[in-house]
N, C-alpha and C positions, 0 to 999 in steps of 0.2 A: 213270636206268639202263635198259638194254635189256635187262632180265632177267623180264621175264613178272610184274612182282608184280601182289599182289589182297589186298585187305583179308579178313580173316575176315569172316563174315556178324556176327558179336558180339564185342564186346571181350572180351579172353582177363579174367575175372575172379584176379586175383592178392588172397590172402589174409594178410595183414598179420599179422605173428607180436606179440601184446599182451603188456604186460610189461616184466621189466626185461631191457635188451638185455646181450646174449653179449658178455663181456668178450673184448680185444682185443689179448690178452696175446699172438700168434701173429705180430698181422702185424708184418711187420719194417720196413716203410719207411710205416706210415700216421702223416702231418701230415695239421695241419689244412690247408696250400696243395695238398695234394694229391688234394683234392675240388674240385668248383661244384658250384651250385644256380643252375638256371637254372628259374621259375617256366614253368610248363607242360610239359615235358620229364619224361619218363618215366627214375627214378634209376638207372642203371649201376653196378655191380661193377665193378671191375677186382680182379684177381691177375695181377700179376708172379711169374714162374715162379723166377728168381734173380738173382745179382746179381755172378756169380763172372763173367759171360764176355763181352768187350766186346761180343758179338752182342746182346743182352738187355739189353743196356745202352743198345744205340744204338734198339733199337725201345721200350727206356722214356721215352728223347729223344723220340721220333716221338707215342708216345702223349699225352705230357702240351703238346706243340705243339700235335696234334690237339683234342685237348677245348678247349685255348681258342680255337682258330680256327674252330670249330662252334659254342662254346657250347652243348657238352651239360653233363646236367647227369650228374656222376659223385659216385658214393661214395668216402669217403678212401678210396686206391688200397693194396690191400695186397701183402706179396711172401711167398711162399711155401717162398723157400729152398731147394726141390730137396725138399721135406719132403711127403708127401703128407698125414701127419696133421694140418700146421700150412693144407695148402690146403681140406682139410676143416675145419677151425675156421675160418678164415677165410671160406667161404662162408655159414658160420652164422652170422656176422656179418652178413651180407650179407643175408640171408632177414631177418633180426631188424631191419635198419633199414631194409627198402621196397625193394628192388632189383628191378626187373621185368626184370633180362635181368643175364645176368652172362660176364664175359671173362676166358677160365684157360688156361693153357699145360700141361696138366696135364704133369709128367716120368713119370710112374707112368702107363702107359699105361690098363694093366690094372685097379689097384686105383682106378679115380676110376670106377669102373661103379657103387654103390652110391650114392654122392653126386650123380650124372646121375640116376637112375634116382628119386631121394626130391625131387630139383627139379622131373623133369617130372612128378611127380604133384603138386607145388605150382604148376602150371603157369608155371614161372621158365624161358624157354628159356633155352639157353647156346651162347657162339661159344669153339668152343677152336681154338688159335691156334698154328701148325706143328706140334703134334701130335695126331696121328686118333686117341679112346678108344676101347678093344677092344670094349667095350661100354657100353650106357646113353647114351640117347637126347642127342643134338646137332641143336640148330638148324641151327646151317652148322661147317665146318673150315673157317677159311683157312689154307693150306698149300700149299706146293708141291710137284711130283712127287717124292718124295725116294726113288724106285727112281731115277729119271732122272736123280739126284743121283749115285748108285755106278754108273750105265752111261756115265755123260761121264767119270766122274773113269778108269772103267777103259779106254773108249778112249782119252784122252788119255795114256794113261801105257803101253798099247800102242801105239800108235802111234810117243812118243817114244822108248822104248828097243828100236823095233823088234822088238819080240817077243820077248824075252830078258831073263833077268835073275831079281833079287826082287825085292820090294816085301812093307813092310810096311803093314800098315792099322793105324791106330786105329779100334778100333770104339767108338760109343758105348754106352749103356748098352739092353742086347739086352731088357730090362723094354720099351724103348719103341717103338711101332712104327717111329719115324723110325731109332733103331739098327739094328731089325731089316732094313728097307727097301733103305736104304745098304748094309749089308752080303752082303744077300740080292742084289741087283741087281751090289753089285761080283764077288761069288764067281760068278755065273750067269754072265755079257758074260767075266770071265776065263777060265774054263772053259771057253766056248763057241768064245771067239777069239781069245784067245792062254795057246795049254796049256804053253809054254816059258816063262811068267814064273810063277817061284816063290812063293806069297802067305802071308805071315805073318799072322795076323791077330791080334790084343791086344785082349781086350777089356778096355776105359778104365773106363768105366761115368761119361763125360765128364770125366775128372777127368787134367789134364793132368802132375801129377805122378806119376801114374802111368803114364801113355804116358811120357815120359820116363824111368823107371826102366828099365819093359821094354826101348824103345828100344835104352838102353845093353847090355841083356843080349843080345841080338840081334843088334849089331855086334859085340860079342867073338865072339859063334859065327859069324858070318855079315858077317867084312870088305869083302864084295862086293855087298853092299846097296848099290843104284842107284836104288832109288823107293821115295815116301810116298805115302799118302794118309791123310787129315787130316780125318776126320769134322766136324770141327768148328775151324773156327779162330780162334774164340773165347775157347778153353781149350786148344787144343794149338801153337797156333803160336811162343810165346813162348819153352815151355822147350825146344820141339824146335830151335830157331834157337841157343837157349844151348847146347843138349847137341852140338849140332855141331858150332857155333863151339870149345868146351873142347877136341873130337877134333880140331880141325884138318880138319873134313872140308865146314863151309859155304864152297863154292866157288860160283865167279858161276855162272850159267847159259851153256853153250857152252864152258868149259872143262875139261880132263880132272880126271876126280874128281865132278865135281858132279852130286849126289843130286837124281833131278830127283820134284819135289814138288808135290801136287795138295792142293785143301784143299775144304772148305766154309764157307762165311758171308759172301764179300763187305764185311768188314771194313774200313775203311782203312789198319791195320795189314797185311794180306795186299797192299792195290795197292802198300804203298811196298815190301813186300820182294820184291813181283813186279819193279817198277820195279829194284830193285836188285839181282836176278840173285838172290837169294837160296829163293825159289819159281820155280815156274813158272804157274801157274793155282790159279785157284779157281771155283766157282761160289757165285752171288751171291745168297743167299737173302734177299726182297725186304722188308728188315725194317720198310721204308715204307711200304710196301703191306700189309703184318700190320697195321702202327698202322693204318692209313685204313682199311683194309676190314672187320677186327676190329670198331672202332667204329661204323662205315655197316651190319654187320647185325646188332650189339645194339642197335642203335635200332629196325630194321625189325623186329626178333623183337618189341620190347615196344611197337611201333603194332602188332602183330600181323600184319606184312606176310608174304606166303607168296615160296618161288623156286622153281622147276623147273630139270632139267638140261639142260642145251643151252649154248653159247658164252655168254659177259657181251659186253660193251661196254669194258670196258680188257683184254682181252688176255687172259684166262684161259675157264678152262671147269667151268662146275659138273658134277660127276656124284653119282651116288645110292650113298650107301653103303648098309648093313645098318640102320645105326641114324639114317640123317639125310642130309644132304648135306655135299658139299665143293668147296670153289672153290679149284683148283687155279691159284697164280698162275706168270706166267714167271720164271723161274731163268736169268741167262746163263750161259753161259762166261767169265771174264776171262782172259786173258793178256796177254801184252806189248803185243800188236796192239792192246788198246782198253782196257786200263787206264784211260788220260786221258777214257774217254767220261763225260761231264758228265751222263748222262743216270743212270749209275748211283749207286744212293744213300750207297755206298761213297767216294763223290768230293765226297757233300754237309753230310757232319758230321764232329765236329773228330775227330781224334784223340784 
């Protein structure tokens, strides 16, 4: 890597929690296949963040590929369920059996500051994983720009309805910075550049039965709704494609009627209803690059490797938060134009 590292001058001393270990009633998906031990290798945590939304699903793929193609050695991997209490017991699991570095996608932006902050004084760094905690010390964020996530989605969808219209948003859940981001980012680029498109916003709190509910309350008031945007389509794409198709209102793309629809997650379910007239874009949040690069700096935090900000060497850029760093990775655009690109990781796992 062309990232500036440097050994600490002393091995970070980690202190072994004696006794009998933190029962494991919380984690939702820990077998025993879902560990190695790889002899000399320093032990890894994982927490999976949930398990509702094909996004998180496809970089639980990516992770558990990862560990065996590295031969790290990981702790049986736990999932967290969208629960902050159960990610908090689950990290105390984690202290309790050896972990020198640990990997969480906290959803609860805010409330995982206290559980950072009781790590880095066991000095356990941590890499959290598409989403930045409000507070309490982080090794690295891998993430990507997720303002630059609500300023593509709102010029594309300026752009195509030429500056007129509604649109409604799904927001995710506004507890978490990537909610607030998205949201923050799409109402600013709206506002700013096209003040003629009327913007709904619903906040989800990720939960796609509930975009869908609103959804429907919104086209009864609001029969001239012409755009979406899709926080997440991992958990909204599904029933918004169902609640359409019921109205009679999912029509191809280019023909009169048709709701033109922006999304997030880079999904393979989002390229084939791109492919199929039924979206228009998405961007493509790199959930391969979350596996790979999540796992390459909970290894460097427990050799006790240090990064600086400045460009990387695959395509992203580290910067200096408040409480740590973040490696910001690239996000495309997809649309019709390069859906088929093979390069994206949306075109490399099943359905």
């Amino acid at each position: 890597m062309n990232l500036r590292t440097s050994r600490t001058a002393a091995a970070v001393a980690v202190t072994l929690l004696v006794g009998g270990l933190a029962t494991a009633c919380n984690r939702g998906s820990t077998t025993a296949s879902g560990s190695s031990a790889v002899a000399g290798k320093p032990a890894i945590g994982i927490d999976l963040p949930r398990a509702d939304s094909d996004f998180w699903n496809s970089y639980a793929q990516y992770l558990r590929g990862d560990i065996s193609s590295q031969g790290l050695n990981t702790l049986p991997i736990s999932s967290s369920q969208n629960d902050i209490t159960k990610l908090v017991a689950n990290v105390q699991v984690f202290e309790n059996t050896g972990a020198k570095a640990i990997v969480m996608a906290p959803q609860d932006t805010g409330a995982i500051a206290s559980t950072l902050d009781q790590l880095a004084a066991k000095h356990i760094p941590v890499v959290s994983v598409d989403t930045r905690p409000d507070k309490g010390k982080v090794y690295m964020v891998v993430r990507a720009d997720n303002r630059a996530y609500g300023t593509k989605a709102c010029q594309f969808l300026g752009q195509q309805l030429h500056g007129k219209g509604k649109v409604a948003e799904f927001e995710g859940d506004l507890t978490s910075v990537n909610g607030r981001d998205r949201s923050e980012a799409f109402a600013d680029c709206m506002k700013q550049n096209f003040p003629n498109i009327q913007v709904f916003p619903l906040t989800t709190n990720w939960d796609g039965a509930v975009a869908s509910s609103k959804l429907q309350t919104l086209l009864a008031q609001n029969p001239d709704l012409n755009g979406i945007y899709m926080q997440a389509g991992g958990v909204f794409l599904q029933p918004t494609l169902a609640l359409l198709q019921q109205k009679g209102l999912l029509k191809p793309a280019g023909t009169p009627g048709h709701i033109t629809i922006i999304s997030n997650d880079g999904i393979p379910q989002e390229f084939d209803a791109i492919r199929k007239g039924e979206i228009d874009a998405t961007v493509s949040q790199p959930a391969d690059l979350y596996a790979k690069y999540a796992l390459f700096y909970a290894e460097a935090a427990a050799e006790g490797k240090t990064f600086q900000p400045g460009p990387t060497d695959h395509g992203s850029t580290i910067i200096q938060l408040p409480n740590g760093l973040e490696d910001q990775l690239p996000a495309p655009l997809v649309t019709k134009a390069n859906v088929d690109d093979k390069s994206l990781w949306g075109n490399s796992v099943s359905n």
